[in-house]
Backbone as CSV, one residue per row, in Angstrom:
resi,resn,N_x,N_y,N_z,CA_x,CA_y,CA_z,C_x,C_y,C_z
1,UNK,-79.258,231.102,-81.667,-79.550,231.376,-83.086,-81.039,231.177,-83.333
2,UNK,-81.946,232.043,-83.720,-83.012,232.093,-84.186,-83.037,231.502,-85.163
3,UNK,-83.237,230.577,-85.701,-83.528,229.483,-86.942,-84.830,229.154,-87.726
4,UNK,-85.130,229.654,-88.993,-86.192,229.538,-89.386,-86.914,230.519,-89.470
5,UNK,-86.834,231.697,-89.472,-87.373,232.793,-88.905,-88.647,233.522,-90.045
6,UNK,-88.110,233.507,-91.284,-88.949,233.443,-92.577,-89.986,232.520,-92.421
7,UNK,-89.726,231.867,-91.932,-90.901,230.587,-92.074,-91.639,230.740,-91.082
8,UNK,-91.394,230.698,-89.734,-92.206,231.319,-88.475,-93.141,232.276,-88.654
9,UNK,-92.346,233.164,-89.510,-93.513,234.991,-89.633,-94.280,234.446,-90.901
10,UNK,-94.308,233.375,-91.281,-95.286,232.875,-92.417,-96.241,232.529,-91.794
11,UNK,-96.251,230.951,-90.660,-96.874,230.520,-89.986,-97.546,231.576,-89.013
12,UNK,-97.119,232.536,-88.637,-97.624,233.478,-87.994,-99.021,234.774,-88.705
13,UNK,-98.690,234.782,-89.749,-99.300,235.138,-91.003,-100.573,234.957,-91.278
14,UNK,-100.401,233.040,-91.223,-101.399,232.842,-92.351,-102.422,232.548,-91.123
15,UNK,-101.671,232.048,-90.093,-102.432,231.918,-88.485,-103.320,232.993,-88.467
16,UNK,-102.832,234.045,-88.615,-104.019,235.260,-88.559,-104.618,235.349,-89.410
17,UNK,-104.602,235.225,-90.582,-105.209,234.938,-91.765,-106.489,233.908,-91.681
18,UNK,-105.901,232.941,-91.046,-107.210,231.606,-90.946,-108.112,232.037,-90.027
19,UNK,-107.530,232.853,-89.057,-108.467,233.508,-87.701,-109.562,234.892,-88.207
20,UNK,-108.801,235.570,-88.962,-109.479,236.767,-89.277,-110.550,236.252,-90.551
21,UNK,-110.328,235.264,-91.476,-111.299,234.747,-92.621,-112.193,233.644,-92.190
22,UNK,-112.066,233.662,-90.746,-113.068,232.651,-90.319,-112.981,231.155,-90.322
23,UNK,-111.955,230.626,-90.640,-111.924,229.031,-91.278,-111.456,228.405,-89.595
24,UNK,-111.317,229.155,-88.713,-111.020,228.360,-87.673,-111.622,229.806,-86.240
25,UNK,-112.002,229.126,-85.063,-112.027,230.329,-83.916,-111.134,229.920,-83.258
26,UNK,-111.469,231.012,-82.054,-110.505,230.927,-81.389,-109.324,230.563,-80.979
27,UNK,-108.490,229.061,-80.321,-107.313,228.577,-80.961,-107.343,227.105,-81.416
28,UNK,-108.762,226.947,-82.334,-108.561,225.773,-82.703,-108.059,225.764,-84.306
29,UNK,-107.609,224.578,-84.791,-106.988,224.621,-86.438,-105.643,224.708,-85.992
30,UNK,-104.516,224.298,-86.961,-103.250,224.635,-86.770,-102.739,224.219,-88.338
31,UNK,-101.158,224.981,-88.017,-100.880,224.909,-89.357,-99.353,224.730,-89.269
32,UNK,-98.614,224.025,-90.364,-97.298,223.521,-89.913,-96.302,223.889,-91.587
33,UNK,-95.324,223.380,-91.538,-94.510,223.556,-92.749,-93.516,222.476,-92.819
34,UNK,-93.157,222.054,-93.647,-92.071,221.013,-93.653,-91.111,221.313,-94.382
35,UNK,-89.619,221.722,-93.844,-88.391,221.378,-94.592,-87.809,220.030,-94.664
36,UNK,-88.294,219.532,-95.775,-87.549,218.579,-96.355,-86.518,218.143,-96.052
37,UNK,-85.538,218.995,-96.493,-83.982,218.726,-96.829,-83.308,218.877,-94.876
38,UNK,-84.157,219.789,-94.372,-83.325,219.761,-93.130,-84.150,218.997,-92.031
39,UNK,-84.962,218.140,-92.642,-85.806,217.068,-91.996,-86.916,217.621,-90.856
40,UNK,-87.335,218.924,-90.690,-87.629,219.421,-89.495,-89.432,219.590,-90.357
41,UNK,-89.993,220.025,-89.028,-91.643,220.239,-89.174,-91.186,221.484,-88.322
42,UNK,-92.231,222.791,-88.845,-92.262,224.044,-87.799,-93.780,224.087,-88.183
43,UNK,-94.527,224.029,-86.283,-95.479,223.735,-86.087,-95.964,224.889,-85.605
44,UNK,-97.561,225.408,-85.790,-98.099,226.016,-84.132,-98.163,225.962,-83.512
45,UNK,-97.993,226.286,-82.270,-97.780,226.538,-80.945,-99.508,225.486,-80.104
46,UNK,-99.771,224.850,-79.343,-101.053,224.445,-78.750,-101.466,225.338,-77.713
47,UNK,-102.779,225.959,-78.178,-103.633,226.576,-77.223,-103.581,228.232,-77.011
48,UNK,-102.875,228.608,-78.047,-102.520,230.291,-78.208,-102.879,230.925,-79.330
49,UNK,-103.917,231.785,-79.167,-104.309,232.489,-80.161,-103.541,233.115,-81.114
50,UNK,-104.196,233.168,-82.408,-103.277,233.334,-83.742,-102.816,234.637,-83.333
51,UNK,-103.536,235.934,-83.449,-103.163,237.241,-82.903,-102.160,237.360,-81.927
52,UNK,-102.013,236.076,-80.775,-101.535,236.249,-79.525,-99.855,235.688,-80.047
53,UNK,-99.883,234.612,-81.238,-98.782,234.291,-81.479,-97.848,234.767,-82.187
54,UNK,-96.433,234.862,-81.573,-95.245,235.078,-82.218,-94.414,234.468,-82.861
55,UNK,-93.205,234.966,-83.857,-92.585,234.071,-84.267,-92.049,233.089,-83.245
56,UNK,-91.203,233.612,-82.240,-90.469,233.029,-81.395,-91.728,231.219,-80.950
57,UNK,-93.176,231.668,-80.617,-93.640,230.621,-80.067,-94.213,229.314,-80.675
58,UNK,-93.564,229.244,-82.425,-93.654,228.169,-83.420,-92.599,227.474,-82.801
59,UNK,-92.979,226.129,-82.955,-92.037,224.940,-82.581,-91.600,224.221,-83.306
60,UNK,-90.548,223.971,-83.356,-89.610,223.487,-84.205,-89.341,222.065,-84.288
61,UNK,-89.754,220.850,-84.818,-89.934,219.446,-84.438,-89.435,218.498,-85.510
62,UNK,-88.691,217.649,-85.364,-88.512,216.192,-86.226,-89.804,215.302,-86.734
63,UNK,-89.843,214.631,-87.572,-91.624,213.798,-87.974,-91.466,212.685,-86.819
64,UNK,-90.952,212.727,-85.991,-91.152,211.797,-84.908,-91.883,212.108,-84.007
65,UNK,-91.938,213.948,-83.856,-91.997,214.607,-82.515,-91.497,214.746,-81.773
66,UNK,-89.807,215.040,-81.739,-89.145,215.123,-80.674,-88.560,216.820,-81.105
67,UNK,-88.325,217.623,-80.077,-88.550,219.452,-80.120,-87.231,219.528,-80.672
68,UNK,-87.192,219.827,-81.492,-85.729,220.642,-81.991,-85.059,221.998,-81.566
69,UNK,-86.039,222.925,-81.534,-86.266,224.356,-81.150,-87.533,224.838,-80.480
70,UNK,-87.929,225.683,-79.455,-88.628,226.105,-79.301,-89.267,225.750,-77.625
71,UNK,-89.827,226.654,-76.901,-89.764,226.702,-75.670,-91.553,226.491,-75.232
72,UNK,-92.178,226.675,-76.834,-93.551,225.972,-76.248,-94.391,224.834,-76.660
73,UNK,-95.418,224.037,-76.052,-95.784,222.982,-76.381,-96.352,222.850,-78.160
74,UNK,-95.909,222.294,-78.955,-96.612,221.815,-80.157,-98.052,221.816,-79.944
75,UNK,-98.528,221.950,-81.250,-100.147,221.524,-81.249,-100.320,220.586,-81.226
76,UNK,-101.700,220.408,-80.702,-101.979,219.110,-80.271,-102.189,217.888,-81.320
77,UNK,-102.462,218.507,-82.364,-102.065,217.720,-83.587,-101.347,217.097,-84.381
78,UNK,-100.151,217.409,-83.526,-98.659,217.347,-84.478,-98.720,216.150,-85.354
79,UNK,-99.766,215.092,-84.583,-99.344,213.429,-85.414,-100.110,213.363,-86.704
80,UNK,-100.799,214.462,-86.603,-102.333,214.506,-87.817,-100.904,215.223,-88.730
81,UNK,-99.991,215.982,-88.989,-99.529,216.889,-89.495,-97.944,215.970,-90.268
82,UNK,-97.124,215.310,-88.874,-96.294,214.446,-89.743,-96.359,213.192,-90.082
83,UNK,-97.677,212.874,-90.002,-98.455,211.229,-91.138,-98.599,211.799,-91.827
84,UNK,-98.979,213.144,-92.306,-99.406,213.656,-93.702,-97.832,213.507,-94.815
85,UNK,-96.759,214.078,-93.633,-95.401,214.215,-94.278,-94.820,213.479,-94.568
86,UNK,-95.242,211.985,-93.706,-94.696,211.128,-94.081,-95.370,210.099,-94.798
87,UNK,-96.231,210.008,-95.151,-97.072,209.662,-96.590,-96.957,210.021,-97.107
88,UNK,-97.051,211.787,-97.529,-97.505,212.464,-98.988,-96.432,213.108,-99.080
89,UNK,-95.685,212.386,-100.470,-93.834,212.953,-100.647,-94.084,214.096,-100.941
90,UNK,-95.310,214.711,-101.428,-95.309,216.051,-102.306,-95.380,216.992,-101.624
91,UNK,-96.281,216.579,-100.061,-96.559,217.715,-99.168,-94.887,218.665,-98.396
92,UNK,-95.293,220.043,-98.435,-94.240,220.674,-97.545,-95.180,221.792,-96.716
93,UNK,-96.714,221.485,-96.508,-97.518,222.671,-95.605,-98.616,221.589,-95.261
94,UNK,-98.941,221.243,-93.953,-100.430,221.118,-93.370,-101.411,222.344,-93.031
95,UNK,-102.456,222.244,-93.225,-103.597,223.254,-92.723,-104.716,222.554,-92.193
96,UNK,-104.968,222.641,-90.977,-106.297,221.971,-90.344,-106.891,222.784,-89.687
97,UNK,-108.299,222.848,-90.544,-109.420,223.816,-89.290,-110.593,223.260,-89.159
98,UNK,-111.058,224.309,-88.692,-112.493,223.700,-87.743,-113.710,224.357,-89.111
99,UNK,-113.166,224.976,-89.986,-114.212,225.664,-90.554,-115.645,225.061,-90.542
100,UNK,-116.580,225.727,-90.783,-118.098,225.873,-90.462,-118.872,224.752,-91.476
101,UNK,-118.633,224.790,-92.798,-118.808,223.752,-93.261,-118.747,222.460,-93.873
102,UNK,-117.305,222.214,-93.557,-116.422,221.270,-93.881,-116.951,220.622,-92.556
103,UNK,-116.904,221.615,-91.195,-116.892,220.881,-90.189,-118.695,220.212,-90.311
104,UNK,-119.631,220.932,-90.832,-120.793,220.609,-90.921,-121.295,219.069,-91.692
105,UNK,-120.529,219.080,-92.907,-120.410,217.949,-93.479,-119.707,216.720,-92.718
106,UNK,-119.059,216.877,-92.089,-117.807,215.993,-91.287,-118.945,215.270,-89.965
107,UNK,-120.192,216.379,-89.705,-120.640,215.812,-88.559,-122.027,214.628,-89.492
108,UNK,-122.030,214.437,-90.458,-122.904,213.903,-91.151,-122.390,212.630,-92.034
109,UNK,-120.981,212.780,-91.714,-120.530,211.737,-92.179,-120.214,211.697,-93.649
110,UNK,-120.370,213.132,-94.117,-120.424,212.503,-95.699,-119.489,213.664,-96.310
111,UNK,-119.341,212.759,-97.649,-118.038,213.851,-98.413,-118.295,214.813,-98.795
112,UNK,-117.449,215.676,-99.159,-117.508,217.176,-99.971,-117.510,216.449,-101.297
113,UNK,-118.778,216.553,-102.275,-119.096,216.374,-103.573,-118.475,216.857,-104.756
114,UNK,-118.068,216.818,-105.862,-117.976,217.544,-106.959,-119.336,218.622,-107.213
115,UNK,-119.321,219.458,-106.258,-120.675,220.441,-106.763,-120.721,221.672,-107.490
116,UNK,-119.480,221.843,-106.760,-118.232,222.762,-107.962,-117.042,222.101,-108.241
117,UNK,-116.721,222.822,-109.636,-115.246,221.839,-110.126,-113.857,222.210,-109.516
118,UNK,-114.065,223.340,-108.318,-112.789,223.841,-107.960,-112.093,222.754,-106.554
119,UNK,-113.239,221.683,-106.713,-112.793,220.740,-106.216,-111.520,219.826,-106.613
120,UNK,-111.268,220.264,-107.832,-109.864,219.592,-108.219,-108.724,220.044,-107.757
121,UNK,-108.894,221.064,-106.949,-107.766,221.595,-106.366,-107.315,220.181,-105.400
122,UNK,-108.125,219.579,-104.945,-107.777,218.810,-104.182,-107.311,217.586,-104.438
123,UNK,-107.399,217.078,-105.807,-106.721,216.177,-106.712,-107.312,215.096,-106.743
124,UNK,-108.708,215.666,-106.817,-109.942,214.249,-106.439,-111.507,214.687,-106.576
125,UNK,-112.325,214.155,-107.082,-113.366,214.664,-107.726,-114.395,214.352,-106.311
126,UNK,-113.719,213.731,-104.942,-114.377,213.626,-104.214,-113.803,213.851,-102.329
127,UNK,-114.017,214.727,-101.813,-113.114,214.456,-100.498,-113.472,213.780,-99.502
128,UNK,-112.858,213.047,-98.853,-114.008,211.817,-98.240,-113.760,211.967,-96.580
129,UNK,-114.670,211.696,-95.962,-114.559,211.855,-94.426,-113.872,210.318,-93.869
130,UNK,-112.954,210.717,-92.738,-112.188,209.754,-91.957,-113.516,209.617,-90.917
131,UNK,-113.511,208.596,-90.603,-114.017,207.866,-89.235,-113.765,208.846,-88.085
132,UNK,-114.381,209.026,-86.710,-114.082,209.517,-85.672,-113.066,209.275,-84.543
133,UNK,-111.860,209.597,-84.526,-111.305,209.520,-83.170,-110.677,210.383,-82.810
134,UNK,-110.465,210.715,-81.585,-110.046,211.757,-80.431,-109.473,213.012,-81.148
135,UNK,-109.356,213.407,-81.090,-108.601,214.752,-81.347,-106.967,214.613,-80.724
136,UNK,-105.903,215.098,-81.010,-104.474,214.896,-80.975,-104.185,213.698,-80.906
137,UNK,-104.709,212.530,-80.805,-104.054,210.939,-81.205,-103.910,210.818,-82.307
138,UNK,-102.647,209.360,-82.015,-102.254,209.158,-83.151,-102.715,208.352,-84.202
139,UNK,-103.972,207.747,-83.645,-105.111,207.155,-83.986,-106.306,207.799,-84.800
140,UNK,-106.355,209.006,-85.141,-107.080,209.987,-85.692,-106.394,210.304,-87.243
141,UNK,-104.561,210.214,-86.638,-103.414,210.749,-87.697,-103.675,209.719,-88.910
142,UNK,-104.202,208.315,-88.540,-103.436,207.460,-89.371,-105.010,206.662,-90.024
143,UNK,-106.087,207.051,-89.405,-107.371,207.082,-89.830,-107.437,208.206,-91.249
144,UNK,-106.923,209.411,-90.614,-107.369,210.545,-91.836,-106.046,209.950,-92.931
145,UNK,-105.291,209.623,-92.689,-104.045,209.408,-93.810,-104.823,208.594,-94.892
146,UNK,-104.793,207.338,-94.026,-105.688,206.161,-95.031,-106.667,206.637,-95.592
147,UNK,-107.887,207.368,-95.025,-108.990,207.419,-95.659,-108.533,208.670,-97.272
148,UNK,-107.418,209.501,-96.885,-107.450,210.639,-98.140,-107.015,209.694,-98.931
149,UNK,-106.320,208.653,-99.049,-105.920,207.841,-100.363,-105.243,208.920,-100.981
150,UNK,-105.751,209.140,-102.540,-105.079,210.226,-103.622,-105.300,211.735,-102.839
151,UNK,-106.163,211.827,-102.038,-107.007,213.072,-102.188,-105.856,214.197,-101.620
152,UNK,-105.892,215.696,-101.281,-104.945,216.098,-100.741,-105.607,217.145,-99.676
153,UNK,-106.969,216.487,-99.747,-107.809,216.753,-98.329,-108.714,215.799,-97.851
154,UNK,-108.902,215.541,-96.320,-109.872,214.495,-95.918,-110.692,215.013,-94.905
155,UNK,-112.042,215.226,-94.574,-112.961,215.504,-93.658,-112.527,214.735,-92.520
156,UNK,-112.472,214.899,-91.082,-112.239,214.249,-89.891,-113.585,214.293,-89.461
157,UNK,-114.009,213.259,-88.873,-115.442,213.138,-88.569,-116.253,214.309,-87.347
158,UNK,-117.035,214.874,-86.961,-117.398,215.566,-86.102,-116.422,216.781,-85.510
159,UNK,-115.416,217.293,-86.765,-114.059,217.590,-86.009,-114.019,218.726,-87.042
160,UNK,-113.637,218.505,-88.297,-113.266,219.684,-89.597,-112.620,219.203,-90.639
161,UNK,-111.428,220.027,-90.825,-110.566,219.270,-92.199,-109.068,219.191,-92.107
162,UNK,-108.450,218.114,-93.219,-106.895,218.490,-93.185,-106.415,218.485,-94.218
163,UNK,-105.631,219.243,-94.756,-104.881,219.495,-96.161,-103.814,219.908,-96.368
164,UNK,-103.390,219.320,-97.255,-101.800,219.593,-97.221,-101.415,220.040,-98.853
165,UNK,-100.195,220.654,-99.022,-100.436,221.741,-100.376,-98.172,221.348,-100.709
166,UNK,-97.879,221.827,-101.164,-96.864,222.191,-101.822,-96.221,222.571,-101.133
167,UNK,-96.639,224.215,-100.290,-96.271,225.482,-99.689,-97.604,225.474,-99.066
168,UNK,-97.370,226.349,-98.017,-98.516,227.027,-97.246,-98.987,228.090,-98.057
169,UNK,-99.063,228.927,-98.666,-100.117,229.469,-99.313,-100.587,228.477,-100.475
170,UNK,-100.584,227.285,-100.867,-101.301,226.587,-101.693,-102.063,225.576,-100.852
171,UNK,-101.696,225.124,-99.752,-102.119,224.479,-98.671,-103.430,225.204,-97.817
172,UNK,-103.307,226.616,-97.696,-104.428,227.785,-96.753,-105.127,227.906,-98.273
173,UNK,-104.779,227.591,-99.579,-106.205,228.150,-100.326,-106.935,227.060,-100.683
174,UNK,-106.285,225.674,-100.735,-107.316,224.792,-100.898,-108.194,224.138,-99.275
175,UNK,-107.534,224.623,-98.338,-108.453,224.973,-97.046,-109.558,226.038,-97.267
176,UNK,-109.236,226.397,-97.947,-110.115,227.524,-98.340,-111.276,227.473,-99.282
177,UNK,-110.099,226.487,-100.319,-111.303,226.526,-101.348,-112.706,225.542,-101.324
178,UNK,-112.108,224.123,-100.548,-112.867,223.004,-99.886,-114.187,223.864,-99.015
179,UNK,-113.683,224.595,-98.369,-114.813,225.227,-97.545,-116.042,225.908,-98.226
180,UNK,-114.995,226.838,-99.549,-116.359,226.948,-100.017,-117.195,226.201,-100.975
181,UNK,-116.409,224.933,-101.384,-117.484,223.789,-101.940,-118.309,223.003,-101.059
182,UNK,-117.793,222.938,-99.826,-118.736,222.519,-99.036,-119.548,223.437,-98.767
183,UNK,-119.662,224.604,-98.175,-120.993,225.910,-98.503,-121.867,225.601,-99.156
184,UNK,-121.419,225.660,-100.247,-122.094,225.016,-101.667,-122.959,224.119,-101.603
185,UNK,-122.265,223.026,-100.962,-122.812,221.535,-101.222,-124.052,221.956,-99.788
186,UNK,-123.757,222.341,-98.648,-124.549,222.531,-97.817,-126.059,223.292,-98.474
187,UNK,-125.600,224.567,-98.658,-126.577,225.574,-98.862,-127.379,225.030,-100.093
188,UNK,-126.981,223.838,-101.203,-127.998,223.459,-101.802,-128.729,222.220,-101.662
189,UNK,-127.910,221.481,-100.414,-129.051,220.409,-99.855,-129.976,220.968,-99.187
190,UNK,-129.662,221.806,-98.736,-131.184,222.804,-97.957,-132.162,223.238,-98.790
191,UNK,-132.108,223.220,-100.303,-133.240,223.347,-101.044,-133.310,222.824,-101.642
192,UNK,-132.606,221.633,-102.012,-132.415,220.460,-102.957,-131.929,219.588,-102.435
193,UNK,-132.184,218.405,-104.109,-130.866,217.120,-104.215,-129.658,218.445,-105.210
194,UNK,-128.521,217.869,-104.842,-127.733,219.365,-105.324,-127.082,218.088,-106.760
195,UNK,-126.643,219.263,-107.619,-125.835,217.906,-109.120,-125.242,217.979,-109.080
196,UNK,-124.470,216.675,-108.903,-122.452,216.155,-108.689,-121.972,216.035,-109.870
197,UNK,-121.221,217.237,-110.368,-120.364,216.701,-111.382,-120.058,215.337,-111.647
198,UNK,-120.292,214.987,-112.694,-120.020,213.861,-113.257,-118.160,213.116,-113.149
199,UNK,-118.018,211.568,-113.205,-116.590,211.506,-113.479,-115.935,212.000,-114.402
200,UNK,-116.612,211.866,-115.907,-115.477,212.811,-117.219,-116.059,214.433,-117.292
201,UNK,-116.328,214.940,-116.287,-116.813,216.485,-116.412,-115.724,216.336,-115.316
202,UNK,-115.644,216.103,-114.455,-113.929,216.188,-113.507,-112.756,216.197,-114.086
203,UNK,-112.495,214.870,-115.094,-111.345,214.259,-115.732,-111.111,215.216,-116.761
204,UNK,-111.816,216.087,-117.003,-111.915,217.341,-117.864,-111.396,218.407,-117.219
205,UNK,-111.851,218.749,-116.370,-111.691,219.739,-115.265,-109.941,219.602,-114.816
206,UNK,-109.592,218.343,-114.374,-108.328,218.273,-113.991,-107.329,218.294,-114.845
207,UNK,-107.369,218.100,-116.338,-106.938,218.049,-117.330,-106.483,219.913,-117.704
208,UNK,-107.982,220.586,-117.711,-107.684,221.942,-117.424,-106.358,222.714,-116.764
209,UNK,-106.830,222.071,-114.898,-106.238,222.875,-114.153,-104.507,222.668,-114.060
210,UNK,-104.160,221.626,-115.401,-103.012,221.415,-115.230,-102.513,222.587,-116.133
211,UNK,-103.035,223.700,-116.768,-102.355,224.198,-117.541,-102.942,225.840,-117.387
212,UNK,-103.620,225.694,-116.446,-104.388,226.578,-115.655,-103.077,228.067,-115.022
213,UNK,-103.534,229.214,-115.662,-103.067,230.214,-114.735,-101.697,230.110,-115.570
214,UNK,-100.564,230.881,-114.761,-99.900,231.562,-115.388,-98.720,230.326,-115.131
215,UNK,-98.635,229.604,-116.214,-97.769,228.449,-116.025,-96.299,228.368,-116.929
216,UNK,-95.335,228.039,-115.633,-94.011,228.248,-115.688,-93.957,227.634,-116.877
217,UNK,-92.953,227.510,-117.564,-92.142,227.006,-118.592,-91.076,226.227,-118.247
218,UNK,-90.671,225.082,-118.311,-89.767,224.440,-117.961,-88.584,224.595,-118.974
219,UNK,-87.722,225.403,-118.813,-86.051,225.795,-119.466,-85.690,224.394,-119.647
């Protein structure tokens, strides 16, 4: 039984999506989903290009890491992906890439600023960088957990970013959108001191985005 299969050609999707918009090369970044209710993580595949991947080669995993489904190795991240799940009750999508200036900021040690306000996507007027360790330990997982506190993205030091969303398309746009506040924040320390939104020009801002866009009605 092919299980999950909607969700695979998602992950498969947005995989090309992150590859073709640049936020990650070749096969680094990965991206995962969480069903809740049937306790499972469906992960990317480690070391196979987004283009190259199929539904069939998403892996199917418990937040422990033990394979439920699937015949190829998890990403190497998996522990960065279910500390997120199992901290953040709200999360049901990880997105981690290497993008260009998230990763640029990350090698400097310092946060993505309020430089634009679309930083509230991230539920924090500030995104803050985790400390450095290894790449796929579980020592990296539980560094970036702690350091996001509220936030619902955290810089990994010398490495990129991780964020986690609702759904994967709310999860790939605030990967998205972080990147281009860090742009931002980059491209105007290069000709400046750049201006950080203030705390009640945020608390304003977030106040906004709660009512922001085309918002359901609760029956």
């Amino acid at each position: 039984v092919k299980m999950y299969l909607e969700e695979k050609k998602e992950l498969v999707e947005y995989g090309k999506k992150m590859s073709a918009e640049g936020l990650s090369s070749g096969t680094s970044g990965n991206l995962s989903i969480y069903l809740k209710e049937e306790g499972v993580v469906l992960i990317t595949p480690s070391g196979i290009g987004y283009f190259d991947t199929e539904p069939e080669d998403i892996v199917v995993m418990d937040l422990d890491g033990n394979i439920v489904e699937g015949s190829r190795k998890p990403s190497s991240e998996w522990h960065l992906h279910t500390l997120f799940y199992k901290n953040k009750p709200e999360a049901r999508a990880v997105v981690h890439t290497h993008s260009k200036y998230c990763t640029t900021l990350s090698t400097l040690r310092m946060p993505i600023k309020a430089v634009h306000y679309v930083i509230a996507d991230a539920g924090t007027d500030e995104v803050p960088c985790a400390p450095y360790r290894r790449y796929g330990t579980e020592e990296l997982a539980k560094v970036a957990v702690e350091t996001a506190g509220e936030s619902n993205a955290v810089l990994l030091a010398n490495h990129g970013i991780v964020v986690c969303g609702k759904n994967l398309k709310s999860a790939y746009g605030l990967a998205k959108g972080m990147e281009y506040v860090a742009e931002i924040q980059v491209t105007a320390m290069s000709v400046g001191e750049p201006v950080v939104l203030t705390k009640e020009e945020m608390e304003e801002v977030m106040e906004g985005f709660k009512t922001y866009g085309q918002v359901k009605r609760e029956l």
